[in-house]
C-alpha positions as CSV (number, residue, x, y, z in Angstrom):
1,X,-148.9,-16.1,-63.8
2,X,-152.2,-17.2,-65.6
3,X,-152.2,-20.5,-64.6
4,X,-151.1,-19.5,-61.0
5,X,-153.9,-17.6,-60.4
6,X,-156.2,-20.2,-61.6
7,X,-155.2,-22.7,-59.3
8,X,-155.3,-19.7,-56.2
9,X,-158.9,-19.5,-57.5
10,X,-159.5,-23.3,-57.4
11,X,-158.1,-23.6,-53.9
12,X,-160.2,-20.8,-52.7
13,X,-163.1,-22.0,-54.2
14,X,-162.9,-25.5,-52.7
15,X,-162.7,-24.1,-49.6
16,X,-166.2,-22.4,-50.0
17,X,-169.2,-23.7,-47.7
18,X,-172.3,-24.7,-49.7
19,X,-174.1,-21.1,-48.7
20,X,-171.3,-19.1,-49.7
21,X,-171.2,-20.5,-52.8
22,X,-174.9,-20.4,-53.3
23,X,-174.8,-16.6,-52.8
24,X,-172.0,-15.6,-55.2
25,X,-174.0,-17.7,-58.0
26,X,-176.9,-15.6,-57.1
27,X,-174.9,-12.4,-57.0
28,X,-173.4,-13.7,-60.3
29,X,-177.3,-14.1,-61.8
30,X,-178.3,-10.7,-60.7
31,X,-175.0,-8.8,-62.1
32,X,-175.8,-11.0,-65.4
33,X,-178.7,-9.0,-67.2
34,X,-177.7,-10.3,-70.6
35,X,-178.9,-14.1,-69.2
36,X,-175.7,-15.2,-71.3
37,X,-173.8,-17.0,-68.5
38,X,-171.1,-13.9,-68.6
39,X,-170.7,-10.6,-67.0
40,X,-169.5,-7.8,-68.9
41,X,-167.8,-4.8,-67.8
42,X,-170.7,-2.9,-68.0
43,X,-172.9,-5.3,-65.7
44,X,-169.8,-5.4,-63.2
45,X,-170.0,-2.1,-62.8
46,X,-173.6,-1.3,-62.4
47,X,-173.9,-4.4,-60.1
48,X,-171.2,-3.3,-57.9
49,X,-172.8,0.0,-57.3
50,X,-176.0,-1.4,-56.8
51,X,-174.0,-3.0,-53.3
52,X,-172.9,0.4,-53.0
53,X,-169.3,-0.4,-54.0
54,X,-167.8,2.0,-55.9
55,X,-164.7,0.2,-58.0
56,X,-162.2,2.5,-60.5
57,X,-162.4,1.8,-63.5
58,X,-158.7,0.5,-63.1
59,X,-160.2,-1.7,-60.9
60,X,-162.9,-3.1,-63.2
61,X,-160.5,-4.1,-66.4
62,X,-158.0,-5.9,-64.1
63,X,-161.5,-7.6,-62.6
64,X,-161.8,-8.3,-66.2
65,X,-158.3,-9.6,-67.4
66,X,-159.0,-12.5,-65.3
């Protein structure tokens, strides 16, 4: 299932336009206050309610697992 939902990821991401990806790397660099390349749980979460989203916790690990 791994490896499946890697290649979803790949196909969906190829299909990006140039802006769309530009605006989830910058999304990405303002949910990554650590400036280590990664996100954590804890910077998901506080980034997502920053957007006003408010994500279970469920939510959040299986946004994790990946």
């Amino acid at each position: 299932m791994n490896k499946l939902k890697k290649r979803a990821l790949r196909v969906i991401a190829e299909h990006l336009s140039v802006e769309e990806v530009a605006g989830i790397k910058e999304g990405f660099q303002v949910m990554d206050t650590g400036n280590n390349g990664k996100i954590n749980i804890d910077e998901l979460r506080v980034g997502l309610q920053k957007l006003g989203q408010h994500v279970p916790e469920s939510d959040l690990q299986i946004l994790m697992e990946v």
